[in-house]
C-alpha positions as CSV (number, residue, x, y, z in Angstrom):
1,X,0.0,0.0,0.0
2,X,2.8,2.5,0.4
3,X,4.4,1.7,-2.6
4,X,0.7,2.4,-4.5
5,X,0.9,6.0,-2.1
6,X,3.9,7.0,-3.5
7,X,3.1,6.2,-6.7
8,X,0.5,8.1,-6.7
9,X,1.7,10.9,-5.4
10,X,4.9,11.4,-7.7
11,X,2.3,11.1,-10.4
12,X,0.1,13.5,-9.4
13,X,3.4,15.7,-8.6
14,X,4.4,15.3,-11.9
15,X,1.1,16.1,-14.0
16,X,1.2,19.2,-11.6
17,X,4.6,20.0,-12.5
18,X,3.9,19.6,-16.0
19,X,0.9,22.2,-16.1
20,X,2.6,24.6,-14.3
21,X,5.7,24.1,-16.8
22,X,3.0,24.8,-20.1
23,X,1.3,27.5,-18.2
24,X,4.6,29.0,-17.8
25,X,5.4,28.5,-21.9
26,X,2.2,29.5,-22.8
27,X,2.5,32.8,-20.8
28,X,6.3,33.2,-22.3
29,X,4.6,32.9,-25.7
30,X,1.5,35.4,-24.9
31,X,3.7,38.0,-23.2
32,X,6.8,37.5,-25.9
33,X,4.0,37.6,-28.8
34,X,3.9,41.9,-29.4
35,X,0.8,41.8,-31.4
36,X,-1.6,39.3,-29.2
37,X,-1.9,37.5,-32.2
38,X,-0.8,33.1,-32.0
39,X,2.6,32.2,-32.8
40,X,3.0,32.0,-36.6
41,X,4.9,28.9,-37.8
42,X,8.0,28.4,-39.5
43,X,8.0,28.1,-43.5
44,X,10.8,27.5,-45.3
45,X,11.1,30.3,-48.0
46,X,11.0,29.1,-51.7
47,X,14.1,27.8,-53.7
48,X,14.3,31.0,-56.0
49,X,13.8,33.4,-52.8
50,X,16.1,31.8,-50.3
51,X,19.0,31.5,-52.4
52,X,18.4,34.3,-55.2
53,X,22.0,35.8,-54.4
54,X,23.5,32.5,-55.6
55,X,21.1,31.9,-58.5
56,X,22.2,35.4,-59.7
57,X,25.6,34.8,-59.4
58,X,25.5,31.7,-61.3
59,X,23.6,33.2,-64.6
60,X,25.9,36.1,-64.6
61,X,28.8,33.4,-64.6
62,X,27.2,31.3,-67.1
63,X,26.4,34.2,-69.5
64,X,30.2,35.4,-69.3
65,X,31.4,31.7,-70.1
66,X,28.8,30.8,-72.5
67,X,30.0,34.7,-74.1
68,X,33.8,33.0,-73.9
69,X,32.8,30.4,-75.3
70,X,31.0,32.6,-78.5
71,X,33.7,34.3,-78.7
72,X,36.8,32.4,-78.7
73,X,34.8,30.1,-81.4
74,X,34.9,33.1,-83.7
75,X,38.1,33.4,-83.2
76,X,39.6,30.5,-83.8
77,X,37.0,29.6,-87.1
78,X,38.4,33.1,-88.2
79,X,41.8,31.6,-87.6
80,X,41.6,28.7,-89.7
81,X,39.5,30.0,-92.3
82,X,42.6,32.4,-92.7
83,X,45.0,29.6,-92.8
84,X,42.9,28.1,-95.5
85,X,42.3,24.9,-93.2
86,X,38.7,23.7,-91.9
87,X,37.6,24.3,-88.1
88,X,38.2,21.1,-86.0
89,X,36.4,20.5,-82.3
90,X,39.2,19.1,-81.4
91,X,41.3,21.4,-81.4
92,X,39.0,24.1,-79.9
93,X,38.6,22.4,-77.0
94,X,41.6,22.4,-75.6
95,X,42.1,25.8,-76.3
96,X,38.6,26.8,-74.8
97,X,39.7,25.1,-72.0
98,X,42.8,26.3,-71.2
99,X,41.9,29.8,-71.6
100,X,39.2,29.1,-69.1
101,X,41.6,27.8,-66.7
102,X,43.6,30.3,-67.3
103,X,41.0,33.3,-66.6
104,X,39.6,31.3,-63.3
105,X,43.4,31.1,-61.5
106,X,44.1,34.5,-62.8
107,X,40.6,35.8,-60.8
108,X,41.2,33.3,-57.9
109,X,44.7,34.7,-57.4
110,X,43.8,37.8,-57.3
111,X,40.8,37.1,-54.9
112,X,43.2,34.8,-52.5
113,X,45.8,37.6,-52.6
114,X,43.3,40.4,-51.8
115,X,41.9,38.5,-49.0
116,X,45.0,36.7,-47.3
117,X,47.1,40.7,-48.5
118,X,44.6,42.3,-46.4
119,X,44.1,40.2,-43.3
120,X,47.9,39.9,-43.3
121,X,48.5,43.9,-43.5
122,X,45.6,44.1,-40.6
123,X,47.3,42.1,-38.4
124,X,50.8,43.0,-38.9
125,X,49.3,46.6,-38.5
126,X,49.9,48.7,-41.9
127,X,49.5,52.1,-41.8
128,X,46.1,51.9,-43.2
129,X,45.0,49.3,-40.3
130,X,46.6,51.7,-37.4
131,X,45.1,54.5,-38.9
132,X,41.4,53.6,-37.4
133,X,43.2,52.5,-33.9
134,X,44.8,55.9,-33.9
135,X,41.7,57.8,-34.2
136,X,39.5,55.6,-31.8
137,X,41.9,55.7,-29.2
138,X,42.2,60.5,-29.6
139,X,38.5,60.2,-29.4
140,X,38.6,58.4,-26.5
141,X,41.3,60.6,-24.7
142,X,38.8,63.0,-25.6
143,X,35.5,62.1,-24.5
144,X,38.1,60.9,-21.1
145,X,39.4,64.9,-21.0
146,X,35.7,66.2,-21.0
147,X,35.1,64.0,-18.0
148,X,37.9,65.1,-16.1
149,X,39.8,61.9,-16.4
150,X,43.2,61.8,-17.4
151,X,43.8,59.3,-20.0
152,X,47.6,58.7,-19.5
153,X,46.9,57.2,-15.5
154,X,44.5,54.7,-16.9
């Protein structure tokens, strides 16, 4: 009979516990919720919306190649017409391909070296980098000076 007792009770302590812990949630939601209104669910976003930066990126970078592409085959048709020989795939490709290779570590170089150049200047401290410390640190001798503090015993 005690063991039925305590059962019992730690049940009926439990459901107790666990409608004071919703009241509790559902207050947090009613007093969090600004316009009294319920709490609207999550929805992903469509495709096109959620990743429209990287959709746009990726026509303007197939427009430029499919433009390269346009482009270098007028060229090298042009070529061979002017050599009196026929245009070959073959021997476009590789060209195409190389030249695109050759634009894409030419832009990644100079996107690596811009970002690596200018972390390492930062933290080495160019001139550029100390010139923003410089000024914080007058403006806050300043604003120190108008509160009667002197900056140089801090």
């Amino acid at each position: 009979m005690a063991s039925s007792r305590n059962s019992t009770r730690s049940g009926t302590t439990r459901s107790s516990t666990r409608k004071k812990a919703d009241r509790v949630v559902a207050e947090h939601k009613r007093d969090n919720n600004s316009i009294g209104e319920q709490e609207v669910p999550f929805h992903r976003p469509p495709f096109h919306r959620a990743y429209s930066f990287g959709l746009i990126t990726l026509a303007l970078f197939l427009f430029a190649w499919v433009g390269q592409f346009f482009a270098q085959l007028a060229v090298e048709s042009n070529d061979a017409r002017e050599h009196g020989s026929q245009f070959v795939w073959s021997d476009f490709w590789p060209q195409f391909l190389a030249s695109t290779l050759e634009n894409w570590q030419s832009e990644f170089l100079q996107l690596f070296w811009q970002a690596l150049g200018l972390a390492l200047f930062y933290f080495w401290g160019s001139s550029q980098s100390k010139e923003g410390d410089e000024r914080l640190e007058h403006k806050i001798d300043l604003l120190l000076r108008d509160r009667d503090i002197d900056p140089t015993k801090l």
